[in-house]
C-alpha positions as CSV (number, residue, x, y, z in Angstrom):
1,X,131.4,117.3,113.5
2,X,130.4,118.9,116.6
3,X,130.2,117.3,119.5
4,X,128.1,117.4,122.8
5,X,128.6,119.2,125.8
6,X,127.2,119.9,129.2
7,X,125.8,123.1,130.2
8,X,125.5,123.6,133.7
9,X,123.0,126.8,135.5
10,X,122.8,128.1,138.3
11,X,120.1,131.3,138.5
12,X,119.1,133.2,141.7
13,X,116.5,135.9,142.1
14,X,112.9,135.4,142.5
15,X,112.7,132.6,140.0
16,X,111.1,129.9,141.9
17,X,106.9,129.9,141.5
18,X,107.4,131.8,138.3
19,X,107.1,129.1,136.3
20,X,111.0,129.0,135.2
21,X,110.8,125.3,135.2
22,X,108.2,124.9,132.8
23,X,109.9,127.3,130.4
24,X,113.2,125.9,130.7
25,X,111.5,122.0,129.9
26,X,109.4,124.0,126.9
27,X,112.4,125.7,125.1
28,X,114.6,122.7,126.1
29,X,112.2,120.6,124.2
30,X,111.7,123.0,121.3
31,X,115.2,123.1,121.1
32,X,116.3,119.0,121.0
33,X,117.9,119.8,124.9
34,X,118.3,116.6,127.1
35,X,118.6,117.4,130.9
36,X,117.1,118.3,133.9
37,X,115.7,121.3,136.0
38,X,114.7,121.8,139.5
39,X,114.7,124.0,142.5
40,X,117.2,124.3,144.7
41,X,116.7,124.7,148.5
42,X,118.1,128.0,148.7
43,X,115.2,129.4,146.5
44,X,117.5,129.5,143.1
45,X,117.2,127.0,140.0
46,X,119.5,124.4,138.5
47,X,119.7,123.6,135.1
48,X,121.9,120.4,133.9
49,X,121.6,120.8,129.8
50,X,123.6,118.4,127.1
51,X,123.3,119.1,123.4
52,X,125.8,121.1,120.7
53,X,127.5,124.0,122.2
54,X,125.4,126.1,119.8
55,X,122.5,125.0,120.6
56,X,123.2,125.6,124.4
57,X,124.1,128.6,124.2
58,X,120.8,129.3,122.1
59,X,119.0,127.8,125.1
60,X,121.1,129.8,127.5
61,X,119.5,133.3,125.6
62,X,116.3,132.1,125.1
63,X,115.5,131.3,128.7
64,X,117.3,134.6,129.7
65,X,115.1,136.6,127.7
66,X,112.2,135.0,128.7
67,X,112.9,135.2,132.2
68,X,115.1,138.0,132.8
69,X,112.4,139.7,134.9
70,X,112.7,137.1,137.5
71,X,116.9,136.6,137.7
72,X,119.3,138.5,139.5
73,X,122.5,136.3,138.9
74,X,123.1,133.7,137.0
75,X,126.3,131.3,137.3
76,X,127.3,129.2,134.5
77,X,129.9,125.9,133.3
78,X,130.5,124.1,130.4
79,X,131.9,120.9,131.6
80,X,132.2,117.0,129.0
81,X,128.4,115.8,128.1
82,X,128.2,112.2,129.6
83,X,125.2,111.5,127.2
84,X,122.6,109.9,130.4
85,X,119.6,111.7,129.6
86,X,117.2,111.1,126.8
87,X,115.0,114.0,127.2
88,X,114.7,116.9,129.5
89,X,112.6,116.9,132.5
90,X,111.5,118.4,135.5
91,X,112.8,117.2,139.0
92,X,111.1,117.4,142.4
């Protein structure tokens, strides 16, 4: 049986006021994601994702093609899930 994990993301580039949040909640959602993204102060986006490793990685290629215009770098962790979140959501 596989178990959960935790992706972490980090992307820079011009990927705030591009609507990466909303994508990331949308194909989170699609996908059965729990989590949470927002903007960072130094004008990159953080993504905290738990679900199989499979399907994180999925997310992980999903949102990179669908935003690949807007990232320059991306940075990212798998680390133990700690199973907080019940859905994925957008923080301010």
């Amino acid at each position: 049986m596989p178990s959960k994990k935790c992706l972490h993301l980090y992307y820079s580039g011009r990927v705030q006021g591009v609507g990466f949040r909303y994508t990331a909640q949308e194909v989170a959602s699609m996908l059965g994601i729990t989590g949470w993204v927002k903007n960072s102060p130094d004008g990159g986006v953080e993504v905290v994702a738990e679900g199989e490793e499979e399907t994180l990685r999925h997310f992980e290629t999903i949102l990179a093609q669908k935003m690949s215009y807007y990232i320059t770098e991306k940075q990212s962790n798998f680390e133990p899930a700690t199973g907080i979140f019940k859905s994925f959501g957008i923080r301010y």
